[in-house]
Structure formats: C-alpha cells, structure tokens
MIZA-477004 format. One record per residue: z, x, y of N, C-alpha, C, O in turn. Coordinates in nm, 4 decimals, padded with zeros to 6 digits, always signed. Last residue first. Example, Ala and Ser with C-alpha at 12.3 -4.5 7.8 and 13.67 -1.06 7.14 Angstrom:
2
((+00.7080,+01.2850,-00.2250),(+00.7140,+01.3670,-00.1060),(+00.7870,+01.2900,+00.0030),(+00.8039,+01.3409,+00.1138))
((+00.7800,+01.3190,-00.5690),(+00.7800,+01.2300,-00.4500),(+00.7800,+01.3200,-00.3300),(+00.8465,+01.4236,-00.3319))
REM end
This chain:
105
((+02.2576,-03.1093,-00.7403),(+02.1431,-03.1471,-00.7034),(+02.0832,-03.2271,-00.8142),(+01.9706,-03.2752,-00.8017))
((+02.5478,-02.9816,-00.7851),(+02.4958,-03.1596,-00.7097),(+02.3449,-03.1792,-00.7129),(+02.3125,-03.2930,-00.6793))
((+02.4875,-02.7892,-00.9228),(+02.4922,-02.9403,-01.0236),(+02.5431,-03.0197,-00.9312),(+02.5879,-03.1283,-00.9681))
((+02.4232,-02.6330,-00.7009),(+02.3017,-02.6484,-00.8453),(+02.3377,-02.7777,-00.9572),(+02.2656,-02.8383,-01.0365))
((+02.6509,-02.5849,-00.6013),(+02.5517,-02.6737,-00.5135),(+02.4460,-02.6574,-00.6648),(+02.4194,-02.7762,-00.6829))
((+02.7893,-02.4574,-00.7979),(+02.8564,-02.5777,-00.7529),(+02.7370,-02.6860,-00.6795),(+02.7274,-02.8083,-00.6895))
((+02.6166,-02.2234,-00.7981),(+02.6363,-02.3125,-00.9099),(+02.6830,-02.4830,-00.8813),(+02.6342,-02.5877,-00.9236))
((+02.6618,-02.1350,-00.5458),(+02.5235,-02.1786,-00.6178),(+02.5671,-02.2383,-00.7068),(+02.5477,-02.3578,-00.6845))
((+02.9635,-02.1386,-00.5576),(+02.9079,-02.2058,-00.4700),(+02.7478,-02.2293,-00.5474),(+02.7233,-02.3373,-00.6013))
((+02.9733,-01.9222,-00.8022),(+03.0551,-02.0450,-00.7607),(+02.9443,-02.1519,-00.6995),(+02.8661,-02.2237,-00.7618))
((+02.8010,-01.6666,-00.6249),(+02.7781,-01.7754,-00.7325),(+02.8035,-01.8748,-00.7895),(+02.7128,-01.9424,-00.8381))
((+03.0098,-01.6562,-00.4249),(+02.8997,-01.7089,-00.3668),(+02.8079,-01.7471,-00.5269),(+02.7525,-01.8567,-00.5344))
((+03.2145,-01.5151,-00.5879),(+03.2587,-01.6752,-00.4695),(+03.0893,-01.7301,-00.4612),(+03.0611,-01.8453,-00.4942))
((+03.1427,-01.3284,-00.7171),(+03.1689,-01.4382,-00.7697),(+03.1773,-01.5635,-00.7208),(+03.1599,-01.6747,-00.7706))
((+03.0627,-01.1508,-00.4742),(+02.9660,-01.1991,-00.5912),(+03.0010,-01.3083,-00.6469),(+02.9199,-01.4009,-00.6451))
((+03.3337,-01.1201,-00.4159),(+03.2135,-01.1931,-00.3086),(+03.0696,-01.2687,-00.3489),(+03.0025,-01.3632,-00.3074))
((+03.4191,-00.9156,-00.5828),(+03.4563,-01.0797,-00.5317),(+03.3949,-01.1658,-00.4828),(+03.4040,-01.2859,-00.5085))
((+03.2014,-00.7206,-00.5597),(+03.1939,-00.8170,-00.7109),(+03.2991,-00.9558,-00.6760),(+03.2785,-01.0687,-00.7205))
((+03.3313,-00.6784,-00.2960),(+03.1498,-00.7047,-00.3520),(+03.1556,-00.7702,-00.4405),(+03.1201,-00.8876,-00.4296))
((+03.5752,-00.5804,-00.3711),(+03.5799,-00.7031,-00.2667),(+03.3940,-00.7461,-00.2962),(+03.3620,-00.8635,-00.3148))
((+03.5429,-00.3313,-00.5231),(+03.6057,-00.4800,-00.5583),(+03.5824,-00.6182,-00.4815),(+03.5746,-00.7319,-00.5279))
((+03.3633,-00.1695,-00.3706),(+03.3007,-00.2408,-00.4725),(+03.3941,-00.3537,-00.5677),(+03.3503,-00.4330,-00.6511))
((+03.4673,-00.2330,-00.0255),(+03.4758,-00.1586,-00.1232),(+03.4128,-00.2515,-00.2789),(+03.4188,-00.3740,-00.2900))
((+03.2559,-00.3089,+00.2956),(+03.3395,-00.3891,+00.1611),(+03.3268,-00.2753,+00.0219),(+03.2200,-00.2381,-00.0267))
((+03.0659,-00.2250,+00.4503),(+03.2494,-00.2835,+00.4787),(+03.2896,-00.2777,+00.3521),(+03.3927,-00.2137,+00.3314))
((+02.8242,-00.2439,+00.3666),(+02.9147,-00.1275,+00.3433),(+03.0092,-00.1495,+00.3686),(+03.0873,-00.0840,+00.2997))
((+02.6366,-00.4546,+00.2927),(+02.8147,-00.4813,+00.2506),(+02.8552,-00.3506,+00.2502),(+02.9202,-00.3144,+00.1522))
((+02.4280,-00.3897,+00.4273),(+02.4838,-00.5263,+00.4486),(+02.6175,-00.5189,+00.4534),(+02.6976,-00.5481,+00.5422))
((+02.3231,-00.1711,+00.2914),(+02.3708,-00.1573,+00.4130),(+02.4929,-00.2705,+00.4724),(+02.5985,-00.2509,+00.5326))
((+02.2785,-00.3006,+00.0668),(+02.4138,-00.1871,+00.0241),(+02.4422,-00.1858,+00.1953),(+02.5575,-00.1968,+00.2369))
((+02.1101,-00.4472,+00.0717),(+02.2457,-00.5232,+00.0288),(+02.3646,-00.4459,+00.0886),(+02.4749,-00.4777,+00.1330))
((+01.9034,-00.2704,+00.1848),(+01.9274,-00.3717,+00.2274),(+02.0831,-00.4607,+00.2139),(+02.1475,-00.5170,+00.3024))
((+01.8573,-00.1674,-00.0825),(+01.9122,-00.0914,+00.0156),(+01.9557,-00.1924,+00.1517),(+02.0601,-00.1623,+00.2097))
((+01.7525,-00.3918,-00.2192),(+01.9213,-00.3118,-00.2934),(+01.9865,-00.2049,-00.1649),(+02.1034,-00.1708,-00.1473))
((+01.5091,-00.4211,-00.1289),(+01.6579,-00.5676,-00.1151),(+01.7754,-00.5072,-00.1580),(+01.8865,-00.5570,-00.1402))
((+01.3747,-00.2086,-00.1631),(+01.4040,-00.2633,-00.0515),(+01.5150,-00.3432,-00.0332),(+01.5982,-00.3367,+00.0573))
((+01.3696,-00.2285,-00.4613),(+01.4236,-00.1084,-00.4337),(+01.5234,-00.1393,-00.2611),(+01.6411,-00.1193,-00.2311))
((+01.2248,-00.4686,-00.4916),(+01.3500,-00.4581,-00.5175),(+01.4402,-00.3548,-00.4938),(+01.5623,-00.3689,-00.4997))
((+01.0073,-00.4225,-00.3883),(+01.0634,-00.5009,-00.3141),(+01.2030,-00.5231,-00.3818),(+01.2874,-00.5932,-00.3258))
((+00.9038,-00.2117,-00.5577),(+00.9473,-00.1880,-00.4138),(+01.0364,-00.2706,-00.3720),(+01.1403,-00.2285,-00.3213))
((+00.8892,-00.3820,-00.8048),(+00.9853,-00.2711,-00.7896),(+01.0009,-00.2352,-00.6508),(+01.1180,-00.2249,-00.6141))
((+00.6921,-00.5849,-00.7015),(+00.8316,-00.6383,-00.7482),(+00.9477,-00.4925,-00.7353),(+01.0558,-00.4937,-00.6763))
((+00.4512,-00.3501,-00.6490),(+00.5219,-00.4218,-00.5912),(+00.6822,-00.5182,-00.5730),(+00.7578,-00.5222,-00.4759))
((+00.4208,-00.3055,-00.9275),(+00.4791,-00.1879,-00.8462),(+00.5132,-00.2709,-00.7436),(+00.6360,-00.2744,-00.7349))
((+00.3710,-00.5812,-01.0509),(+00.4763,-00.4906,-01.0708),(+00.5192,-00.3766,-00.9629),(+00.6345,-00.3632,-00.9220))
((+00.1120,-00.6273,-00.9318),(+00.2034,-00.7029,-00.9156),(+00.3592,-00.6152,-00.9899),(+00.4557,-00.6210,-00.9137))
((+00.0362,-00.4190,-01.0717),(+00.0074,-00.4217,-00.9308),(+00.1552,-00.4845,-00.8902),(+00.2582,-00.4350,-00.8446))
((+00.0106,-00.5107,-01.3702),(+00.0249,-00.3990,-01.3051),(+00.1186,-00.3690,-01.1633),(+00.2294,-00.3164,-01.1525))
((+00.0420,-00.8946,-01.2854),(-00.0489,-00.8157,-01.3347),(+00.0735,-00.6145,-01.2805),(+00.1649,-00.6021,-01.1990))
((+00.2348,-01.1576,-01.4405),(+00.2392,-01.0648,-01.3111),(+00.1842,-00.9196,-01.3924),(+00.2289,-00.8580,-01.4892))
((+00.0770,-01.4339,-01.5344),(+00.1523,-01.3439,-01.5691),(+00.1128,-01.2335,-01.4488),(+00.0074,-01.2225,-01.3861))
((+00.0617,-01.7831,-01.6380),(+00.0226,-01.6422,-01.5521),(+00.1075,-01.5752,-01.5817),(+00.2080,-01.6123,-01.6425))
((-00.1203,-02.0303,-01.7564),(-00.0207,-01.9255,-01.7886),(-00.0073,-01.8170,-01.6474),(-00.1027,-01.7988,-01.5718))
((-00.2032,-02.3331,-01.7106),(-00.2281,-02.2289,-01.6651),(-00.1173,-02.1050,-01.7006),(-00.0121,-02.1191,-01.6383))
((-00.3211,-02.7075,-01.8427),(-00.2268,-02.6157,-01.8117),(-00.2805,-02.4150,-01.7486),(-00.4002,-02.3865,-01.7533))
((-00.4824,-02.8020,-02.0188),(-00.4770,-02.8670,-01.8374),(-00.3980,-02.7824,-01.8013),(-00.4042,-02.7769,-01.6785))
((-00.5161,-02.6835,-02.2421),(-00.6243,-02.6406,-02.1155),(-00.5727,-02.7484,-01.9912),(-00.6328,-02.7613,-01.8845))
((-00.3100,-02.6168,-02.4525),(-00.3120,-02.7904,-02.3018),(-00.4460,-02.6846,-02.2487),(-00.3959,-02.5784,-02.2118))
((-00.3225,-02.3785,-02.6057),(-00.2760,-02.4739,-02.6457),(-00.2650,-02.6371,-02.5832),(-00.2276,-02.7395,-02.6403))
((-00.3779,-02.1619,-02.4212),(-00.4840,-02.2024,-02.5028),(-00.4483,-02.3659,-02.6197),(-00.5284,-02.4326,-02.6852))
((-00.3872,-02.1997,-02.0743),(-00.3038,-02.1926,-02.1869),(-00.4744,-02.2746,-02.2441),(-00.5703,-02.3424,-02.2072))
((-00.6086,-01.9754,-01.8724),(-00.5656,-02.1466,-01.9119),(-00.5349,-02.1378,-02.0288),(-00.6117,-02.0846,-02.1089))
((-00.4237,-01.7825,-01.6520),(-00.5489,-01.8040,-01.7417),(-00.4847,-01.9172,-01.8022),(-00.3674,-01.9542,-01.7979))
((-00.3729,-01.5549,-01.3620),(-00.3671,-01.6630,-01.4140),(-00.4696,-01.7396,-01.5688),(-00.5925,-01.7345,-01.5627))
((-00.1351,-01.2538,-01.2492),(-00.3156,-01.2996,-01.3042),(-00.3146,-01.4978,-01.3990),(-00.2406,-01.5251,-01.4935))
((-00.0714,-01.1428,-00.9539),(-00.0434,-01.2033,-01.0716),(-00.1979,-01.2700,-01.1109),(-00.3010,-01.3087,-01.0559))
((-00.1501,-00.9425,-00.7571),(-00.0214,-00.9468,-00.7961),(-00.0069,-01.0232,-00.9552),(+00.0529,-00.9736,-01.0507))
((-00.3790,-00.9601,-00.6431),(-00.4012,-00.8879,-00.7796),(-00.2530,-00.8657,-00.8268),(-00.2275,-00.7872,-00.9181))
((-00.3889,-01.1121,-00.4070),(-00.3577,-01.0232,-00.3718),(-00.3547,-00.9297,-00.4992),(-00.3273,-00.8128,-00.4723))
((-00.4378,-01.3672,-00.4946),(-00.5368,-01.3334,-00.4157),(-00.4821,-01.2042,-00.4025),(-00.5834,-01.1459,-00.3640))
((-00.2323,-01.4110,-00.6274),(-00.3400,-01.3747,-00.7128),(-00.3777,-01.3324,-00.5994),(-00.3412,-01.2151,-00.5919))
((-00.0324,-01.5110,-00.4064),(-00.0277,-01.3870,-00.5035),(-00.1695,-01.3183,-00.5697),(-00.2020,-01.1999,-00.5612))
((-00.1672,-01.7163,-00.3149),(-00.1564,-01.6147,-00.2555),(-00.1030,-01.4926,-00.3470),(-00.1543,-01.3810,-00.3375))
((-00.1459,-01.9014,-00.5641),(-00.2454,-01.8204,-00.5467),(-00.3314,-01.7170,-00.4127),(-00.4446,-01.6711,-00.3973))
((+00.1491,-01.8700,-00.5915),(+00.0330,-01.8274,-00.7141),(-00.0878,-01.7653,-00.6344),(-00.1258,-01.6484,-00.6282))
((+00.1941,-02.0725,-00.3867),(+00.2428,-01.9407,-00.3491),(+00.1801,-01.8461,-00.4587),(+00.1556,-01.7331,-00.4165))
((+00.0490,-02.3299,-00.4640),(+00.0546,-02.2283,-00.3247),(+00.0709,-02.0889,-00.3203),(-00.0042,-02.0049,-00.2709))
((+00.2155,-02.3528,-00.6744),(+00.0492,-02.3543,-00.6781),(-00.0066,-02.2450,-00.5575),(-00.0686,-02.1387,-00.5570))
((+00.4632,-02.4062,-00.5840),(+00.4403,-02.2692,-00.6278),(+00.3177,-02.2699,-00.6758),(+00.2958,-02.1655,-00.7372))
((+00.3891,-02.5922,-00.4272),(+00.4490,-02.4834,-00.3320),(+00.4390,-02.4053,-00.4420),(+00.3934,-02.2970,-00.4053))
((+00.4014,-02.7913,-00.6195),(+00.2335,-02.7665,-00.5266),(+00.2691,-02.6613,-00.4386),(+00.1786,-02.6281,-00.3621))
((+00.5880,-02.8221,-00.7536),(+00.4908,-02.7627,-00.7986),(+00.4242,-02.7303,-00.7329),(+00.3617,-02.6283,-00.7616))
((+00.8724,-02.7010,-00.5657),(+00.7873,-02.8067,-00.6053),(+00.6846,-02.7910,-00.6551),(+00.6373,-02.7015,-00.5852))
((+01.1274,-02.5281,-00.7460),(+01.0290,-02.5312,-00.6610),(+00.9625,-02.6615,-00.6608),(+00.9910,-02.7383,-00.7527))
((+01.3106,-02.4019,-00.9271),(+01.3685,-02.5216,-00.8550),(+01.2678,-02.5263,-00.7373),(+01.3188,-02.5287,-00.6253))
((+01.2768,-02.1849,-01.0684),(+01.2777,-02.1471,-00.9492),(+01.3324,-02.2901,-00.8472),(+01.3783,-02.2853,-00.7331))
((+01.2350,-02.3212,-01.2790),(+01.3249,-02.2110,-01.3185),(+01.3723,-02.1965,-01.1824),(+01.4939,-02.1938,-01.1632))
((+01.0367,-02.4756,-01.2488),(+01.1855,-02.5859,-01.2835),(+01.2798,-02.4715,-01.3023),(+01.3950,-02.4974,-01.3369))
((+00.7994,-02.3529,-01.1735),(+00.8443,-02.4438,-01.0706),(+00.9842,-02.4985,-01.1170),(+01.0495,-02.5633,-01.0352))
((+00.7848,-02.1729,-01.4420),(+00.8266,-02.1403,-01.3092),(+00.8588,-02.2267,-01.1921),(+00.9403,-02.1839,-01.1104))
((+00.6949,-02.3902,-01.5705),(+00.8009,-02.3444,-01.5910),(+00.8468,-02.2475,-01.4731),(+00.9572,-02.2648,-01.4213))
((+00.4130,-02.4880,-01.4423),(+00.5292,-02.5911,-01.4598),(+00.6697,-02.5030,-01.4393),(+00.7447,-02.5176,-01.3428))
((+00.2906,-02.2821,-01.4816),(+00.2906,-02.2668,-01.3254),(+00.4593,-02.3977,-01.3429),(+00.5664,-02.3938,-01.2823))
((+00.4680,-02.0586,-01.7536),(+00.3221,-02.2070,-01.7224),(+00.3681,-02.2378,-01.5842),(+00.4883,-02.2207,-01.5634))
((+00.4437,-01.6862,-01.8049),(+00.5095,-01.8478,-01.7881),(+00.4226,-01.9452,-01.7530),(+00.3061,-01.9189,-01.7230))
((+00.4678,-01.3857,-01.9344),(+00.4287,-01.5376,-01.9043),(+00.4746,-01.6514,-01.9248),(+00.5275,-01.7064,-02.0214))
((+00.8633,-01.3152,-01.8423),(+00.7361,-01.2592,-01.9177),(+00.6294,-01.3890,-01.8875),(+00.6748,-01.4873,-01.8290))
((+01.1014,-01.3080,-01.7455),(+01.0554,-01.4137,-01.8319),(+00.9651,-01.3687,-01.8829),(+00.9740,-01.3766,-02.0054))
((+01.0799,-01.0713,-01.5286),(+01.2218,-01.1401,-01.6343),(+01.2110,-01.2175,-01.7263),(+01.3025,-01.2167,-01.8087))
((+00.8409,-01.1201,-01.4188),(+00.9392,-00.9970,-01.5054),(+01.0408,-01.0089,-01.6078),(+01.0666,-00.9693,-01.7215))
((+00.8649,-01.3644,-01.3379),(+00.7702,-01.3292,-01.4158),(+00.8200,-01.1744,-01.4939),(+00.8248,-01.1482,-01.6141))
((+01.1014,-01.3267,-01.1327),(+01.1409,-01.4431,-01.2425),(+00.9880,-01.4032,-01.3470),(+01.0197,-01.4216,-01.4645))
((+00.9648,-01.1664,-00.9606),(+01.1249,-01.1570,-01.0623),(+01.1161,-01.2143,-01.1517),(+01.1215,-01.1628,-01.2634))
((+00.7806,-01.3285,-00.8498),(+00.7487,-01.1694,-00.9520),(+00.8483,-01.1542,-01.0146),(+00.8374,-01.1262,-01.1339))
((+00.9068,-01.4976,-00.7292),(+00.8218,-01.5367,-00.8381),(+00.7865,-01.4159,-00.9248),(+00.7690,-01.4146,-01.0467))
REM end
C-alpha cells in the first residue's frame, strides 16, 4: 500500500482497493494499522465528505524505502543462480501468468 501511494501520490481508500485488487474493508483495515503507526495520513476528500484521501506521510516513506531496499536484497539473493538474461526471462514468464490470471478474474 506504501508502493502503490508512492507511485500514485493521494489516493481515495476506494482507489487503492481496485488498484491493489483488495476488498475494501481489508484495506480499511490495513489504513488504519498504517496510520496508527504515522505511516499514512488520512483526510476527508473535499469534493464527497463520505469519502477519505490518504496519503503516505514522511515516515511512511522512510519506511517504503527500507522495505524496498530489503525486498531487492532479498530478490538478488533468491536469483543468484540465474544470470541477468534468464531474470528478465523469468520476469516476463511470471508477468504473463499475472496478467493471464488478472483477466480470468
């Protein structure tokens, strides 16, 4: 959810649930274990007040960067077998597949 707030910039709890393919009340959930933690900050669109913007505070950034620093060293250990042709192959097969399983759903 910090990715996808990085990457998108603020978003409505809606748009993150149809980007992320979530159910709403799981990423209600997961919001406001974030907030509780000063990761992401929430405020009521000024255009629907039934609605909620949030956006990933400071904090919530240095965090997204660790945890991305973590998942890249993580990858690299994963696929040291594999020279950086056979990786970007592997990349492609397994996006295939997401994709392929993303328009059965």
């Amino acid at each position: 959810m910090l990715a996808c707030l990085h990457e998108y910039g603020v978003s409505s709890q809606r748009d993150l649930s149809m980007r992320l393919g979530l159910d709403p009340s799981d990423v209600v959930a997961v919001l406001d274990e974030l907030e509780s933690h000063g990761y992401v900050s929430r405020a009521r669109c000024a255009e629907d007040r039934r609605r909620y913007n949030v956006a990933i505070t400071p904090t919530g950034t240095r965090v997204r960067k660790t945890a991305a620093r973590a998942l890249e060293a993580a990858q690299d250990g994963f696929l040291a077998a594999l020279d950086p042709a056979e990786r970007e192959q592997l990349t492609t097969l397994l996006r295939r597949m997401h994709n392929q399983q993303s328009a059965c759903s």
